[in-house]
C-alpha positions in Angstrom: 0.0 0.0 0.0 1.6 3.5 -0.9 1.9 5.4 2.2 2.0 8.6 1.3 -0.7 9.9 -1.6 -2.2 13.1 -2.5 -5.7 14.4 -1.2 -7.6 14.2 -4.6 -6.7 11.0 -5.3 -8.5 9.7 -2.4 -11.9 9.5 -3.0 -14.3 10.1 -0.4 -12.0 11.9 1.8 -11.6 15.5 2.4 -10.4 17.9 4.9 -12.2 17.5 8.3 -14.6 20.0 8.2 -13.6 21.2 12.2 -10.3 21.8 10.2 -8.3 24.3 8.3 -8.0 23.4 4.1 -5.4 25.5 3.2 -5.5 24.6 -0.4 -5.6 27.5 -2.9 -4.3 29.3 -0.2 -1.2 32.1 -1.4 2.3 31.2 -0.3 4.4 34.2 0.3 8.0 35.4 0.6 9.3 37.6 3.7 8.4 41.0 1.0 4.5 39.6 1.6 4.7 39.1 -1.9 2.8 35.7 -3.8 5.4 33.4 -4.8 3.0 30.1 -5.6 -0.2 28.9 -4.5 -1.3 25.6 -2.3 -2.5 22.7 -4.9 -3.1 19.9 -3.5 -2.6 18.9 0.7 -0.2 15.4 0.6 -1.3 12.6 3.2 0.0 10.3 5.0 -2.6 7.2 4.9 -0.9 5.4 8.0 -1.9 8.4 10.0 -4.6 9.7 8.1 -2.6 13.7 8.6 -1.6 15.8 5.9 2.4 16.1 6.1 3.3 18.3 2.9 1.6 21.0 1.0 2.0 20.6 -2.5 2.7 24.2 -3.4 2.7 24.9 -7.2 5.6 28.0 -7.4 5.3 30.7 -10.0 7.3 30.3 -12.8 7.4 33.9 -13.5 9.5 34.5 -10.3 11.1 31.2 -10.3 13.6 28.6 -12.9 11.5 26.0 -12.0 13.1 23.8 -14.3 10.1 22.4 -16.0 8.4 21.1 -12.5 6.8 23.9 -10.5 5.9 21.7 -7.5 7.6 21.5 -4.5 6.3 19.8 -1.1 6.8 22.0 1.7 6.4 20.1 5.6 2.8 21.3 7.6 5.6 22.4 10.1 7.9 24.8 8.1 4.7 26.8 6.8 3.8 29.9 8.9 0.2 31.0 8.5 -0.7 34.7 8.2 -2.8 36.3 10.7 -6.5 35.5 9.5 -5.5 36.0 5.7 -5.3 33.1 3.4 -1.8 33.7 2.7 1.3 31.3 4.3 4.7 31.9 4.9 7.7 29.5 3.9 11.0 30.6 5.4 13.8 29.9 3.2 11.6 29.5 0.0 14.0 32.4 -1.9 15.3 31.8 -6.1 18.7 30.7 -4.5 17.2 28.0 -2.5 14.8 26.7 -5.4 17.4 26.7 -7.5 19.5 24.1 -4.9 16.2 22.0 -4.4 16.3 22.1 -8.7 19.5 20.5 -9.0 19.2 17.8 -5.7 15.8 16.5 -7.9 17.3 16.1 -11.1 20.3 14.3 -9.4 18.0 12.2 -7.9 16.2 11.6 -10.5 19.0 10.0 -12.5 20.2 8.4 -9.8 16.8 6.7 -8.5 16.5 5.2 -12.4 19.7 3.9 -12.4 19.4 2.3 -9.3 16.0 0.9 -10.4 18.0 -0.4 -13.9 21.1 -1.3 -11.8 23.9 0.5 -14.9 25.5 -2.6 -14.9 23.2 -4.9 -16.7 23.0 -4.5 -20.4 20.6 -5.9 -23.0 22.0 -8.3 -25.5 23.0 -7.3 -29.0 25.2 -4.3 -30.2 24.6 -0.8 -27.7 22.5 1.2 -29.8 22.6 4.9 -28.0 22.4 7.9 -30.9 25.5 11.0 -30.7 23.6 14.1 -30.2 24.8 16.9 -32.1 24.9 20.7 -32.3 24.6 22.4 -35.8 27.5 25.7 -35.4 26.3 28.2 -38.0 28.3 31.5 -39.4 26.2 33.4 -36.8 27.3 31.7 -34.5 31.0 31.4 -35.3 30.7 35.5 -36.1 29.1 35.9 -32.6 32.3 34.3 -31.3 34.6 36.5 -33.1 32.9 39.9 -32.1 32.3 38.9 -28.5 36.6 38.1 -27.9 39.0 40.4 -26.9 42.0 40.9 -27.7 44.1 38.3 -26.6 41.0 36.0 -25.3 40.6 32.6 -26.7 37.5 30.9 -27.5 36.7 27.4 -27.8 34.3 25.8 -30.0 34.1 22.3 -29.8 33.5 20.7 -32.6 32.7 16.5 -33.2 36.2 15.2 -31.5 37.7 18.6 -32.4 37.9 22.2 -31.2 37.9 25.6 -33.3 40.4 28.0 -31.2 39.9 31.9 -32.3 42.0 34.3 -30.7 41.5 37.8 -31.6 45.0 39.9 -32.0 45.9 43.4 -32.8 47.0 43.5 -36.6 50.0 44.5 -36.7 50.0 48.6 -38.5 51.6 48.2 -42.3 49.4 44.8 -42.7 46.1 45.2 -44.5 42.9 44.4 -43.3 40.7 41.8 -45.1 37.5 41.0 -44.9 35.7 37.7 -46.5 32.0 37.3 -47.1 30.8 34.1 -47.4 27.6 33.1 -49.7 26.8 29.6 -47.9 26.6 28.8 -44.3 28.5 26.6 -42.9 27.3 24.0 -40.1 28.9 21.5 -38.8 27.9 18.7 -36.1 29.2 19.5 -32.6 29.1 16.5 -30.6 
């Protein structure tokens, strides 16, 4: 039996009705301004309390990086007065952006636990090289953005372009080439 579940997936329950519901409720930095809103309340069925809020962030203010749900502990949520507004300590960009990176690293890691790395199917590996396409734009972006003396590198398949701008010297003509085609190449 999953222990922990959300609220609307448990049909026929609700919030007792001698109790708070603090879903759709506005959570709030330490400015008092709305940073997300309450979605959904997240139970735990052993004890029949709600432990986390699921708090839906807004994307506006935050890099959600592509989820905008956290779950934020009954305990570390301060309400506001009489106002259907809560308070998160610690809930700043920085900190969202920590709590970003720890779930994608998770992430990865639970599926490769779950797939243990070390097992492989029979036959040939199969895995497609991603590639980049580098266009003139790009390669003329690089050039204008580089100071003198500052190298760039643009890595190309097992290669790298190296462009290093440098003063020319006086009595040595400057020449300029325009070219009709673009040219791409696959970065790996």
């Amino acid at each position: 039996m999953i222990r922990f579940e959300r609220l609307s997936r448990l049909s026929d329950y609700k919030v007792d009705r001698h109790q708070t519901d603090p879903r759709g409720w506005d959570v709030i930095n330490s400015a008092g301004r709305s940073i997300g809103e309450v979605k959904d309340l997240i139970v735990d069925t052993a004890t029949m309390k709600a432990t986390y809020l699921d708090v839906e962030l807004d994307s506006k203010l935050f890099d959600v990086c592509g989820d905008p749900h956290v779950l934020i502990p009954f305990e570390r949520a301060e309400r506001q007065d009489r106002q259907k507004r809560l308070f998160v300590p610690g809930l700043e960009a920085a900190r969202v952006q920590e709590l970003c990176a720890e779930r994608a690293q998770n992430y990865i890691e639970f599926w490769d636990r779950w797939w243990q790395p070390g097992q492989v199917a029979a036959g040939a590996p199969w895995s497609p090289t991603i590639t980049q396409q580098v266009s003139v734009a790009h390669l003329r972006q690089a050039l204008e953005n580089a100071r003198p003396g500052e190298q760039v590198r643009i890595p190309i398949v097992n290669e790298e372009i190296i462009i290093e701008r440098r003063p020319l010297p006086a009595d040595q003509p400057a020449v300029a080439r325009a070219y009709e085609q673009p040219v791409t190449q696959d970065i790996k």
